[in-house]
C-alpha positions as CSV (number, residue, x, y, z in Angstrom):
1,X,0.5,-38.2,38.4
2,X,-2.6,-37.2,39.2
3,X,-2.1,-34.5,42.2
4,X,0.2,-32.5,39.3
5,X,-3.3,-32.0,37.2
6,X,-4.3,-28.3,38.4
7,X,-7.9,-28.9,38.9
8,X,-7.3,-32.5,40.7
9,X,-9.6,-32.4,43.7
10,X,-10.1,-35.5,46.1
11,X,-12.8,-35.8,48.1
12,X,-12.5,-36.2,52.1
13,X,-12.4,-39.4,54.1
14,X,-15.5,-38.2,55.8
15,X,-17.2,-37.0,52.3
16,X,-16.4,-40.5,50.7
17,X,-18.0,-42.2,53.9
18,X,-21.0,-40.3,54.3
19,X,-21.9,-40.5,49.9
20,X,-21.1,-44.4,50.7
21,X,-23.7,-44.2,53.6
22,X,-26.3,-42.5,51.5
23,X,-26.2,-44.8,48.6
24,X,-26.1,-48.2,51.0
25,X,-29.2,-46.2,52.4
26,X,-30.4,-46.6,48.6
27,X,-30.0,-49.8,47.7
28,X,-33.1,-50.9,48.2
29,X,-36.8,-50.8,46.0
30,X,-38.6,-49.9,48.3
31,X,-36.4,-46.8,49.7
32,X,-36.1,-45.2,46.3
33,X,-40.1,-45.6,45.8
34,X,-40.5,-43.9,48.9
35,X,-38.0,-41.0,48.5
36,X,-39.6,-40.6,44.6
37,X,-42.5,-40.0,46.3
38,X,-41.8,-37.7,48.7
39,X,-39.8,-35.5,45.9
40,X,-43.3,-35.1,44.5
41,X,-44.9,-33.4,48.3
42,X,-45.4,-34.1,51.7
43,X,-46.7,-37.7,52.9
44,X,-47.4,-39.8,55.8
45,X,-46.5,-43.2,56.1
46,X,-50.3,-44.4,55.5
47,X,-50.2,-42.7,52.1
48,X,-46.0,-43.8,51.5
49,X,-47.1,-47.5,52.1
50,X,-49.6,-47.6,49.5
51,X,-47.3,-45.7,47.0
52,X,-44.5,-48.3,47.5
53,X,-46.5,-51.2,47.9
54,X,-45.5,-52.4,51.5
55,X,-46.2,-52.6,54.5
56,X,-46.8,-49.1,57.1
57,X,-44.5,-50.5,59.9
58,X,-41.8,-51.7,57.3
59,X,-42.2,-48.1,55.6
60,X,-41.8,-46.2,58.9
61,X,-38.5,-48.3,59.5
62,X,-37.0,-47.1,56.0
63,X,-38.1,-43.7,56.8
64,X,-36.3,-43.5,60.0
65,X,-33.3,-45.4,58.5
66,X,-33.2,-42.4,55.6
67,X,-34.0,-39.3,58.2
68,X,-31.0,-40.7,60.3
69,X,-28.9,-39.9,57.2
70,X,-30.4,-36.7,56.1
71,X,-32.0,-37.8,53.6
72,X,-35.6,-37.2,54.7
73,X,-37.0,-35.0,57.3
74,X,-40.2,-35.3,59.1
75,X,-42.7,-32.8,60.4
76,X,-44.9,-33.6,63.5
77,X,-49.0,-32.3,63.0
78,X,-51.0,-33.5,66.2
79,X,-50.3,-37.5,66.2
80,X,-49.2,-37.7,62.8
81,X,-45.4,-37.3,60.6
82,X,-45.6,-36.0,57.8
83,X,-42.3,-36.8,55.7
84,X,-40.8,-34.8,53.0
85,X,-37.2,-35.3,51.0
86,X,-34.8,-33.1,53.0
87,X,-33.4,-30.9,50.4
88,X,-33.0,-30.6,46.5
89,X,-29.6,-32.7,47.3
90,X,-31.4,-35.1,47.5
91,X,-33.7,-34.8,44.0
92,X,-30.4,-34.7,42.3
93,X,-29.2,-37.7,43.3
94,X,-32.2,-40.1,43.3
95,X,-33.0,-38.4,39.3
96,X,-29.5,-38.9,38.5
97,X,-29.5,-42.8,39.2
98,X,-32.7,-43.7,38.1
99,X,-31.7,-41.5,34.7
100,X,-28.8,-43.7,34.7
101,X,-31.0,-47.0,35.7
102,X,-33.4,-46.3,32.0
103,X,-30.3,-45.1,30.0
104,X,-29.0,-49.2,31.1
105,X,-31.9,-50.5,31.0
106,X,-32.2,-48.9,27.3
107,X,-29.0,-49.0,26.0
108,X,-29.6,-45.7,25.3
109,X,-26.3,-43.0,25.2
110,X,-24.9,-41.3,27.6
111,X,-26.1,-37.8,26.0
112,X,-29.6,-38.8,25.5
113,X,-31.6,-36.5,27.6
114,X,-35.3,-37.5,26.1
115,X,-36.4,-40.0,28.6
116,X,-35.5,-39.4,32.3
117,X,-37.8,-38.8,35.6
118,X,-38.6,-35.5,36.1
119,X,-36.8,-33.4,38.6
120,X,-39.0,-30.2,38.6
């Protein structure tokens, strides 16, 4: 039924694993405070762990966890990383589901644009 619609499009096996990959790499607080963060500039993990309210070494795990999958990239200065989101990909996303998290959260329509995270 489907496959006869003109504009039907499925996504590849690999495309569906890897978007399943990024948003397990998501489910968790303290990954989405971090990657909010670093949509806003350039951090190190000192600076990351006080934003998301945990611990440096627990921070520098999730950070390695999200640049595994693309999701962050890091930039060596001296003895420090300094992490930043890896594309605009990536802003997309994380303001898409937290857009969708307040219009739950609100009960507020679909079509109501007034109260989302910025993404500029």
């Amino acid at each position: 039924m489907h496959a006869s619609l003109p504009e039907f499009d499925m996504p590849t096996d690999e495309q569906v694993h890897l978007a399943a990959e990024s948003f397990r790499l998501l489910a968790d607080p303290t990954r989405i405070k971090v990657l909010w963060a670093l949509l806003q500039g350039e951090s190190s993990v000192a600076c990351l762990a006080e934003l998301a309210g945990a611990a440096p070494t627990a921070v520098s795990q999730h950070l390695a966890k999200l640049r595994l999958a693309g999701l962050v990239k890091g930039r060596r200065e001296g003895t420090f990383v300094y992490y930043s989101a890896a594309d605009n990909h990536v802003r997309g996303l994380l303001a898409q589901a937290l857009h969708h998290a307040e219009h739950v959260d609100r009960d507020l329509p679909a079509g109501d644009h007034a109260h989302h995270p910025r993404t500029s």
